[in-house]
C-alpha positions in Angstrom: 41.5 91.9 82.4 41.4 94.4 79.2 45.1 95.1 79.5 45.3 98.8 80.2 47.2 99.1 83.4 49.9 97.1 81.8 53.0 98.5 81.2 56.2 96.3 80.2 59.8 98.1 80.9 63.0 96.8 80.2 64.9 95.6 83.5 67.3 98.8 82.9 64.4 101.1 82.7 63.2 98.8 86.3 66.9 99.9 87.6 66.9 103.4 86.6 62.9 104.2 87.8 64.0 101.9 91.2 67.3 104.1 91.4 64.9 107.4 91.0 62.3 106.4 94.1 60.0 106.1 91.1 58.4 102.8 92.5 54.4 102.1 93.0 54.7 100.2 96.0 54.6 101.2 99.1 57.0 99.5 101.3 56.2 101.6 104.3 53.2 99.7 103.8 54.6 96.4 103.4 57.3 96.1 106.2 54.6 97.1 108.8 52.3 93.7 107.6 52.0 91.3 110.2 52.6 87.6 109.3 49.1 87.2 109.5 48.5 89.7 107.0 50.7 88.8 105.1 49.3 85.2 104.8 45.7 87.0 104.3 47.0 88.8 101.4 48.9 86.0 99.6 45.9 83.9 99.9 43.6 86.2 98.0 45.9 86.8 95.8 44.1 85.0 92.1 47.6 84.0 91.0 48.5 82.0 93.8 45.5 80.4 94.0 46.9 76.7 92.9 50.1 76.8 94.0 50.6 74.7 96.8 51.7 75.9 100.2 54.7 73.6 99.9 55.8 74.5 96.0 59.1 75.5 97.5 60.0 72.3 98.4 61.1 70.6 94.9 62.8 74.1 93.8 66.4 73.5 92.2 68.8 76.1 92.6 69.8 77.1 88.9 73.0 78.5 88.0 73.1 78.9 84.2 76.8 78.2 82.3 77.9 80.7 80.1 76.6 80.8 76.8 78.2 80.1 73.5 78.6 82.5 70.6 77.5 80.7 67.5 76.3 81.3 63.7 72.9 79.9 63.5 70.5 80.4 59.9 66.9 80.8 61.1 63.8 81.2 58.8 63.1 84.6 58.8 59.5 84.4 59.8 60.4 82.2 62.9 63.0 84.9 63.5 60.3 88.0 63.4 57.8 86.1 65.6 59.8 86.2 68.1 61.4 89.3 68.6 57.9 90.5 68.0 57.7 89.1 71.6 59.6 92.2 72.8 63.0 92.1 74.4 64.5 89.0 75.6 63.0 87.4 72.6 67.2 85.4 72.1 67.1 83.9 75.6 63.4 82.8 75.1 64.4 80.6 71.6 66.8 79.1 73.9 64.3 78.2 76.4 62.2 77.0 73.7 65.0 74.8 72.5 66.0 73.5 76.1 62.3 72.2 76.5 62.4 70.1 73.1 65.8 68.7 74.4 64.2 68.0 78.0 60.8 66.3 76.0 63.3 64.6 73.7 65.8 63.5 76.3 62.5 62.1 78.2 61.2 60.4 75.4 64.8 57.6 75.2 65.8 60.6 72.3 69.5 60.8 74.0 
């Protein structure tokens, strides 16, 4: 896939364009699927090709806490890398972070 259809928006530029009627898909289209079709479509579909038909069932319902305001120093270049990564690059670091305390937590590391 070279890329060139892809086009990233910012979830407020998603709500504005969806509040315009400035969408691509067309529902018409989509509510008048049978289930059959539907199943047909999902399973040529490359990016569900190895998920199971039952991934559903360990799902955990995730309600996040609130966050906390803190001072935190950073190395600059760790910094830039990631809000290279566009927006959203903050709640990333913290996923990043969450997964070292998960591996660490698994590891006997408290």
């Amino acid at each position: 896939m070279s890329g060139e259809h892809i086009k990233q928006y910012t979830a407020e530029e998603l709500r504005d364009m969806v509040a315009r009627g400035e969408t691509e898909t067309d529902w018409a289209r989509v509510d008048a699927m049978t289930e059959a079709e539907l199943e047909a479509a999902i399973a040529s579909d490359p990016d569900w090709r190895d998920v199971p038909r039952d991934w559903w069932k360990d799902a955990v319902p995730v309600s996040p806490g609130a966050k906390r305001l803190l001072s935190l120093r950073l190395d600059p270049d760790v910094v830039e890398w990631f809000r290279a990564q566009g927006p959203g690059y903050q709640t990333r670091m913290n996923a990043v972070l969450r997964a070292y305390m998960k591996a660490r937590r698994g590891a006997g590391g408290g």
